[in-house]
C-alpha positions in Angstrom: 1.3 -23.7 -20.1 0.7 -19.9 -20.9 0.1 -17.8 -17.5 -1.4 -14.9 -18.9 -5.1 -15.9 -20.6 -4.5 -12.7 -23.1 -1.6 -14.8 -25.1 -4.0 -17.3 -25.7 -6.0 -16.8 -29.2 -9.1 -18.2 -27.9 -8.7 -18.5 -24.1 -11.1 -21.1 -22.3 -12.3 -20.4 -18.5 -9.6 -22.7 -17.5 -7.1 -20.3 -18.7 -8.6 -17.5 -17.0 -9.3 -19.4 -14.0 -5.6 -20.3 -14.3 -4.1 -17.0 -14.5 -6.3 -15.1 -11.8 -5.1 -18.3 -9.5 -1.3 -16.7 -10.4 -2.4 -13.5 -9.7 -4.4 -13.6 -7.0 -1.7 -16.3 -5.4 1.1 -14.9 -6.3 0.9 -11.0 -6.7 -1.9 -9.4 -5.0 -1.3 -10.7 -1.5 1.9 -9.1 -1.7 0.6 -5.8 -2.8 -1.8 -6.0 0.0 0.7 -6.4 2.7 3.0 -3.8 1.1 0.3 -1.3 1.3 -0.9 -2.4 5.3 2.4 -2.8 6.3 3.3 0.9 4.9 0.2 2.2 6.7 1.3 1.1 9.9 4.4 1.9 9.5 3.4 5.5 8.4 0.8 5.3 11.6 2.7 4.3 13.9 6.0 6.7 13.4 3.8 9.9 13.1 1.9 9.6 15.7 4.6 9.8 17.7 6.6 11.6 16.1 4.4 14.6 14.4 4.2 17.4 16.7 0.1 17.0 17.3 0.8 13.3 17.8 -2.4 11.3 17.0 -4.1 14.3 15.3 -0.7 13.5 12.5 -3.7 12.8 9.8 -5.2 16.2 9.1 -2.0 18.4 9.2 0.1 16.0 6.7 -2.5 15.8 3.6 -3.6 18.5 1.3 -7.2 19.5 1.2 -7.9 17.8 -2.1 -6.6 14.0 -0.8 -8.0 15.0 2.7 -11.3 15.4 0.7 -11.1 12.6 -1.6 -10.6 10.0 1.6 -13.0 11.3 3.1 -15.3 11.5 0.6 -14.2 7.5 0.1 -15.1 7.0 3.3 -18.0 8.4 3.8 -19.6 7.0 0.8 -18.2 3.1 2.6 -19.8 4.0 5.7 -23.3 4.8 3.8 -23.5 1.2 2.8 -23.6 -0.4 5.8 -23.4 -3.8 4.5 -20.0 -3.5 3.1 -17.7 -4.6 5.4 -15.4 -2.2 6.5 -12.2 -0.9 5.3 -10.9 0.7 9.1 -12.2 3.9 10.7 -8.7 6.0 10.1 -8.5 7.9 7.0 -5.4 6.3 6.0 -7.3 3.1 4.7 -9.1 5.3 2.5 -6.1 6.6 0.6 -4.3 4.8 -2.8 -0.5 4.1 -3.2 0.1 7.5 -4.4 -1.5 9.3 -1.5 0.9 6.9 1.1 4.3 8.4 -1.3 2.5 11.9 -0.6 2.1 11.4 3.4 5.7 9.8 3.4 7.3 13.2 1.2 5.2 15.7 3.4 6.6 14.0 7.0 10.2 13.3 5.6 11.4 14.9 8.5 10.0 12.6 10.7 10.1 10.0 9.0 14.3 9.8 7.9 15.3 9.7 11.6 13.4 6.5 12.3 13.7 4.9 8.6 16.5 6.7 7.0 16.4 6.9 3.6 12.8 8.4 2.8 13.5 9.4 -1.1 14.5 6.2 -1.7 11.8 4.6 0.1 9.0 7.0 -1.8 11.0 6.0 -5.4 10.8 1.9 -4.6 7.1 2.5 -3.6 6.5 4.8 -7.2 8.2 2.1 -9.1 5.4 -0.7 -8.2 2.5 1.7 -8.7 1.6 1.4 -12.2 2.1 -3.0 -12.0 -0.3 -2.4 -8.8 -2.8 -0.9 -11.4 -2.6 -3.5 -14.0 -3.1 -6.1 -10.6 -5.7 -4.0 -9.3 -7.8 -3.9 -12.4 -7.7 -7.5 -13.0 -4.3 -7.5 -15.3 -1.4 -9.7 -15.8 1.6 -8.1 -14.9 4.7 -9.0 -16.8 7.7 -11.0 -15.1 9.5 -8.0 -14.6 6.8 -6.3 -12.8 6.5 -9.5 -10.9 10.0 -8.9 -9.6 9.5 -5.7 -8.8 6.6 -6.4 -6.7 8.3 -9.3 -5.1 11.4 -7.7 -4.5 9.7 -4.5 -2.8 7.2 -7.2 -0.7 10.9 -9.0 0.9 12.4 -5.3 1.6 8.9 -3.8 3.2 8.7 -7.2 5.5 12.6 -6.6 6.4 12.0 -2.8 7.2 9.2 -3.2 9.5 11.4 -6.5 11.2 14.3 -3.9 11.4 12.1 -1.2 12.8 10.7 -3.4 15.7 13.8 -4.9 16.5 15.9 -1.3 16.5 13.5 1.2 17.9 11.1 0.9 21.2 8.4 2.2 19.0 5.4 0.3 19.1 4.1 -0.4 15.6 0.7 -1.5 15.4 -2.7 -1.2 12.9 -4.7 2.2 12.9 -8.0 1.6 13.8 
């Protein structure tokens, strides 16, 4: 059986069915818990830790991502009968931006998660097999692992995190 419809010289729905069943069931979920699960991690250890405390948002972005997620959201909240992505601008930011928040707050960040280059390199390495998911791709096996492998060591940081600090991590609003 050929995962990936694209192989396939003349693919039949079956086969696409097929493979957006793989990716959908096997990949994406994952990306979307890496991405929430860094978000709340993020969230949670800057506002406590950043100096303005819940106000963390506005002083670690640039003007041009500030801009852009708030243009993102804004433009959401016209159409009121999307549903809704979260009120805090962090749900409105990509991949990228999250590697951005994480380099501008290493300070922070390294005394509650320790190694945050590390961290921002594992979360770079999964952002170009997140596009291919993202716009309805295959990604290859390899990028498969990659993506599975970063899934198991997000899950095990924020376990570690609750476990080893009294901070309490929970979902922006």
């Amino acid at each position: 059986m050929t995962l990936d419809f694209r192989r396939i010289k003349s693919p039949r729905t079956e086969n696409i069915d097929c493979s957006g069943k793989i990716v959908g069931g096997r990949i994406y979920w994952k990306l979307y818990s890496i991405e929430n699960i860094l978000r709340i991690i993020l969230c949670s250890i800057l506002s406590i830790q950043h100096p303005s405390h819940e106000a963390w948002w506005e002083d670690v972005l640039d003007k041009k991502r500030k801009d852009n997620a708030n243009f993102r959201k804004s433009q959401h909240l016209s159409l009121s009968w999307k549903s809704s992505r979260g009120n805090h601008g962090i749900y409105y930011v990509d991949i990228k931006d999250l590697v951005e928040i994480m380099r501008n707050t290493q300070g922070l960040l390294s005394p509650v998660i320790g190694d945050v280059d590390g961290w921002m390199t594992k979360i770079e390495g999964i952002r170009m097999p997140r596009n291919v998911v993202a716009h309805m791709n295959f990604p290859t096996r390899d990028d498969q692992r990659q993506i599975n492998s970063l899934y198991k060591e997000v899950i095990d940081l924020l376990k570690n995190l609750q476990t080893k600090t009294d901070i309490k991590f929970i979902a922006p609003l």
